[in-house]
C-alpha positions, 0 to 999 in steps of 0.5 A: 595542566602541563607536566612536561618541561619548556622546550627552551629549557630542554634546549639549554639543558642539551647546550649545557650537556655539550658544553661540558662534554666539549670544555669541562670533560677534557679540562677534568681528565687533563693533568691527571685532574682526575684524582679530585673525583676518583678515589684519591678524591678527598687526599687530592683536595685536601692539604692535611699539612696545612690546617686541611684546607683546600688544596691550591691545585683544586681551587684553581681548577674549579677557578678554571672551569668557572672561567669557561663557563662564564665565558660561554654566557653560562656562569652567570645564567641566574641572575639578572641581565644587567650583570651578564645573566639571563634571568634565569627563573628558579624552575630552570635552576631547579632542573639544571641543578637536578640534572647535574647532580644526577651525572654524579661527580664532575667537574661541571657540579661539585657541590662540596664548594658549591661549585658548579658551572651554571653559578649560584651567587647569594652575595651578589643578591644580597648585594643587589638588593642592600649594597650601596652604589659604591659597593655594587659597583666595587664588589660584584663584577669582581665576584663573578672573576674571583677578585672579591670573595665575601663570607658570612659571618652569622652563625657562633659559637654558641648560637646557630639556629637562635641567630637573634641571639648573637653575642657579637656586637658593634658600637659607635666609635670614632677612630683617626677623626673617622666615625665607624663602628667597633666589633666585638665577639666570634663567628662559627662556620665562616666559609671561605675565610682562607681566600675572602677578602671580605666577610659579611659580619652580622652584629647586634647594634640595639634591642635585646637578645630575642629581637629580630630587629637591632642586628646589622649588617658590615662587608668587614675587610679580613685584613682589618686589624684585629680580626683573626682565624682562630681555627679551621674546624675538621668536617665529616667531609673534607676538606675544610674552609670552616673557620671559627674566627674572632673580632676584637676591637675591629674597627670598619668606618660607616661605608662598610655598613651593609644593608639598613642598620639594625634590619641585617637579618633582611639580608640574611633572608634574600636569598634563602628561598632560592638556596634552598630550593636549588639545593633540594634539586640538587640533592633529589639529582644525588639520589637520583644517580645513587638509585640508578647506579644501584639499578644497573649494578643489581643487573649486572651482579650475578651473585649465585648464577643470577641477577642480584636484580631479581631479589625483592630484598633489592628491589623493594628498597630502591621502589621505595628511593625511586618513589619518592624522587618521582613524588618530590620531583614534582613538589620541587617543580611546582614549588619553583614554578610558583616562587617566579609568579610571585613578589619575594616577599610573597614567598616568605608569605605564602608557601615558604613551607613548600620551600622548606618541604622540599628541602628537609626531605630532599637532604634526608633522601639522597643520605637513603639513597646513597646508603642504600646504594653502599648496600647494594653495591657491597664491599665495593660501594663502600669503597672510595671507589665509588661515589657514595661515601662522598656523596653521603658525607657531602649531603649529611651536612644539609641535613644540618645547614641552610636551615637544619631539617628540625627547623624546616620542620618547625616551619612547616608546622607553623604553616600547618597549624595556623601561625604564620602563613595563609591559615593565620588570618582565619585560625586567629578569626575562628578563635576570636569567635569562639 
């Protein structure tokens, strides 16, 4: 059994470090570019003025630097081959996620839009796999440079986690001679609306509330008629791109369709393994910069003539941090190794709660670490001067999506108590049994 990681991969992991110190790093320090991670961060972002949406300027650098990274082959590095990609597996996601969240805030990795240098594309995956021809060849390349821009309308008002409970639905309809569908209802947390240019829009077609079957999926046009932001919600962290939006009486023809009909959740399913384990390293690489930075200030204060370091009162707290970053380190590695060995249908079967281990207790982690790393750095930590307050507002709000950690939990029990999953078959045999 060999720990150590694939001498290909460190290679990259070194071209990646050389690609930002040559690109991103003089792009980020241009322009007084500066001022979206340093303290002025969160007022340099955010237009206030206009519903606190994201600031022009902030979207066209991260535009920008997307734009060089795909140039230089690395945007793309997770998807498949025919797309410009190179196959990236989810191991390797796993670490260059980790490995850039741990260099803190910068322009090469800023999750707060999800942007990074080496991308991660759940619409084209989705795409991939339940696009039509027409709207593989219509929509992805175009995702890649910023022409097309797909949101996810699933989650309302009044259902988050109970998405099969949707109240927004679509019926047949006619409209001109054109046979389509009519929609009705509102969706929550529809990120990015403010620039897409489409918006996947999940529906109940047939079945009752409950069913899993009976919601479909359409790629709904945002200029279609009738559809409407109705606001942008403020976040903990800002700024915001979250609306709530409302459909009434959209129509969208049949080639808007999405994926089979009365099957979306499939879609919606594609591509949440990969999400969540890449997001897992990603918050491990945040915790890990908040415990190391929190490491070298306690040796460097000298409060009372001598290292803060020397307290146990610092030093036992950060054991604890860094105890468990070694320990879901590996559990994030083995997990990623084991979903490129296997079908994706395989994972859902099979150790979809080791995805969601890792992802609960990652978010929760780094939330530890970057108080804890407020603490010990005193009044200065908890500054904007530093990035913990940004890093703690950003990765509270895992806690609660791609999955709150309350419903990774109820995953993880249902594996551990028989079920769904591997123990499923011998628990019902044991009890027919008795």
């Amino acid at each position: 059994m060999d720990f150590s990681l694939p001498p290909d991969l460190v290679a990259y992991l070194a071209e990646l470090d050389a690609f930002i110190d040559r690109e991103i790093k003089p792009l980020e320090n241009s322009n007084d570019n500066i001022r979206f991670f340093d303290h002025r961060r969160e007022w340099a972002r955010t237009d206030f003025e206009n519903g606190g949406l994201p600031r022009h300027e902030w979207e066209q650098l991260l535009r920008e630097a997307k734009n060089r990274a795909d140039k230089a082959g690395h945007l793309r590095f997770a998807l498949p081959k025919r797309y410009g990609g190179k196959d990236g597996s989810n191991l390797w996601m796993a670490v260059i996620r980790e490995h850039f969240a741990s260099k803190g805030l910068g322009l090469h990795n800023d999750l707060q839009n999800e942007h990074s240098i080496v991308g991660n594309f759940p619409v084209v995956v989705m795409l991939d796999n339940y696009g039509t021809e027409a709207q593989k060849a219509g929509l992805i390349e175009g995702s890649f440079t910023g022409k097309y821009r797909i949101s996810f309308g699933l989650t309302e008002p009044d259902h988050g986690s109970d998405a099969t409970h949707m109240e927004t639905r679509a019926v047949r309809a006619t409209r001109n001679g054109v046979e389509g569908w009519m929609i009705n209802g509102e969706k929550m947390w529809t990120t990015g609306m403010h620039v897409a240019t489409h918006c996947a829009t999940f529906t109940r077609t047939s079945g009752k509330d409950g069913d899993a079957k009976g919601i479909t999926c359409f790629l709904v046009p945002t200029n279609t008629p009738g559809l409407k932001v109705e606001e942008y919600l403020w976040t903990f962290n800002m700024p915001t791109d979250h609306p709530r939006i409302s459909f009434t009486d959209v129509f969208v023809p049949d080639d808007a369709l999405f994926g089979p009909i009365d099957r979306g959740l499939m879609l919606a399913q594609c591509f949440v393994h990969e999400n969540r384990i890449r997001q897992a390293a990603s918050s491990l690489g945040a915790a890990v910069y908040c415990i190391n930075e929190s490491v070298a200030y306690a040796r460097e204060r000298k409060p009372f003539g001598k290292e803060l370091a020397e307290n146990q009162a610092i030093q036992w707290p950060l054991v604890e941090l860094a105890t468990q970053a070694e320990m879901l380190r590996l559990l994030i590695r083995k997990t990623a190794w084991e979903m490129d060995r296997m079908p994706h249908k395989e994972i859902e079967r099979q150790i979809s709660d080791k995805v969601s281990m890792c992802n609960y207790w990652a978010n929760r982690l780094c939330c530890e670490a970057a108080d804890r790393a407020m603490q010990v750095h005193g009044g200065i930590g908890y500054s904007r001067h530093k990035a913990f307050e940004h890093i703690y507002r950003h990765h509270r709000r895992y806690r609660i999506t791609e999955g709150s950690e309350e419903i990774q939990m109820r995953k993880v029990a249902a594996y551990l108590f028989g079920y769904i999953g591997p123990k499923a078959d011998s628990m019902k045999a044991a009890k027919a049994a008795e």
